[in-house]
N, C-alpha and C positions, 0 to 999 in steps of 0.2 A: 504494500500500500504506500503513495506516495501521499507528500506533505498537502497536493491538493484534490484528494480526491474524497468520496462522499464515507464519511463515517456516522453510520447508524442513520441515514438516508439526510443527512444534514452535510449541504457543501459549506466545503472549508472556504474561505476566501482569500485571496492576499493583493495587495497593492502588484501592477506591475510592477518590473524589474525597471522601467524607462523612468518611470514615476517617480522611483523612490531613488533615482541615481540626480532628478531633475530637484528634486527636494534636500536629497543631503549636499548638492551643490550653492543651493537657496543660503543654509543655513550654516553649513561647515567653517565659513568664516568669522561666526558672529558670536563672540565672546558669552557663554550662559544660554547656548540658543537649543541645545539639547530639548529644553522640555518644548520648545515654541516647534521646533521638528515635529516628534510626538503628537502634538498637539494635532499636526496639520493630518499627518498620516494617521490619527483616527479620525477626521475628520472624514478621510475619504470612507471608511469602512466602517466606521460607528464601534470600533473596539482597534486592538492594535494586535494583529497574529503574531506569533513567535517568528515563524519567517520574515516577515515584512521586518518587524526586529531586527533579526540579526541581520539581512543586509544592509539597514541604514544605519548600524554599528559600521559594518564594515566599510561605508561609503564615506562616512563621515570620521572615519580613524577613533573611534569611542567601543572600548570593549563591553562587548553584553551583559557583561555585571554590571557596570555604571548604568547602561538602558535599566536595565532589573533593578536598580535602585531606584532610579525616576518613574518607574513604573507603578511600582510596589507603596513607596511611599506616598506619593497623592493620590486619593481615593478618587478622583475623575478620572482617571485611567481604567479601563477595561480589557482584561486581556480575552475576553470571551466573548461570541458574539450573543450584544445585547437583544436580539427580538427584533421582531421585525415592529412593534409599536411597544416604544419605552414609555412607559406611564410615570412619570414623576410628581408624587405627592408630596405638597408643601405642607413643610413642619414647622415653618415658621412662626412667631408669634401671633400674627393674628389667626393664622388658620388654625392652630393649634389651639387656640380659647375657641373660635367656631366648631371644633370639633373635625378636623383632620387625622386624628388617632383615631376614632370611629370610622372612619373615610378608608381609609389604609388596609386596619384589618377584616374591611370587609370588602376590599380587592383581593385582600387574601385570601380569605376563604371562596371568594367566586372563582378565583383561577386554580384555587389548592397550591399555592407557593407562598413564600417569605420574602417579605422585603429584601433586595437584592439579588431575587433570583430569577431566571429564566422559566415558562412552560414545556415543557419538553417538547412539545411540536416548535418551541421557536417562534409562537406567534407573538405573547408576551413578556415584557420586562418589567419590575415595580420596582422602584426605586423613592423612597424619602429622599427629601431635599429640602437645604436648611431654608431658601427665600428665594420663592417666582421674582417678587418685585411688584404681585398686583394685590396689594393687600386690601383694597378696597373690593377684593372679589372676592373675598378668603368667605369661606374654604375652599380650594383650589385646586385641579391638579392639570400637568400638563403633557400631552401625549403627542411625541415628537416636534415639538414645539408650538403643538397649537394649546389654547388655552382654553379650560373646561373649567368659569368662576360660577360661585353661590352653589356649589353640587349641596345636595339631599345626604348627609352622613350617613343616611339611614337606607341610602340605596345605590350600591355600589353597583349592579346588576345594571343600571338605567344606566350610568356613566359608560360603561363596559358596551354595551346596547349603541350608546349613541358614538363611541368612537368606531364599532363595525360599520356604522353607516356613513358617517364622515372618510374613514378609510384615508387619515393622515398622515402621509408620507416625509422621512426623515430629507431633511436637504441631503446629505451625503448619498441616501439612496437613490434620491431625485438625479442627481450627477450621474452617478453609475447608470441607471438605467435607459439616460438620453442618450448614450455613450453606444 
């Protein structure tokens, strides 16, 4: 089995090879710019594969441990792919007095997952997050960057319901797909 082929009927993905020579060229120059690389290179894939890893270690002269560190220690980093609709519920203050902890665990139990995990089909990802920034919406959540304000804490099912029908598509997946 090779690094990009389908395991447990889920494709691997990786940034090309052009991509990632055109990016650690971007960056290779620019003093502290390791994480702003990373950065871009999940932007194109919505997580950062081990592969696509190691060659923008090796393009950019920074060995895999140091990527493994910037990886490892900022929790926006992903090395896995997140879902095809990342559900981010605010934990912020105000959503949090409106009742966003009500909100959360009752994504959980409708998808049967934990905060920070994947569905096993890969359709979704839940993820708490400290502030949207709409807290005049609150309680909130946001499903690949579109915004879902005043949700019902008491019905996670109807949120879940209306992001099948909206069917909000990640920018990075947007790219790839025009591609």
């Amino acid at each position: 089995m090779t690094d990009d082929t389908a395991v447990d009927d889920v494709e691997i993905e990786e940034a090309p090879e052009d991509e990632i020579i055109v990016l650690a060229q971007k960056w290779k120059k620019k003093r502290g710019s390791l994480i702003m690389a990373l950065h871009e290179l999940q932007g194109r894939l919505g997580y950062v594969p081990r592969e696509s890893a190691m060659k923008l270690g090796r393009e950019m002269g920074v060995p895999l441990a140091n990527i493994y560190e910037v990886l490892t220690f900022y929790n926006y980093f992903k090395l896995e792919s997140p879902g095809k609709y990342i559900i981010s519920v605010c934990t912020g203050t105000a959503c949090h007095i409106k009742g966003s902890p009500k909100l959360l665990h009752g994504i959980e139990d409708e998808l049967g997952i934990k905060e920070g995990e994947s569905t096993p089909d890969g359709e979704y990802h839940l993820q708490g997050v400290r502030c949207l920034g709409c807290c005049g919406l609150a309680p909130l959540a946001s499903v690949n960057g579109k915004v879902y304000g005043k949700q019902d804490v008491t019905n996670a099912h109807g949120l879940l319901e209306q992001v099948k029908q909206d069917q909000p598509m990640h920018v990075a997946a947007e790219a790839t797909d025009a591609e």
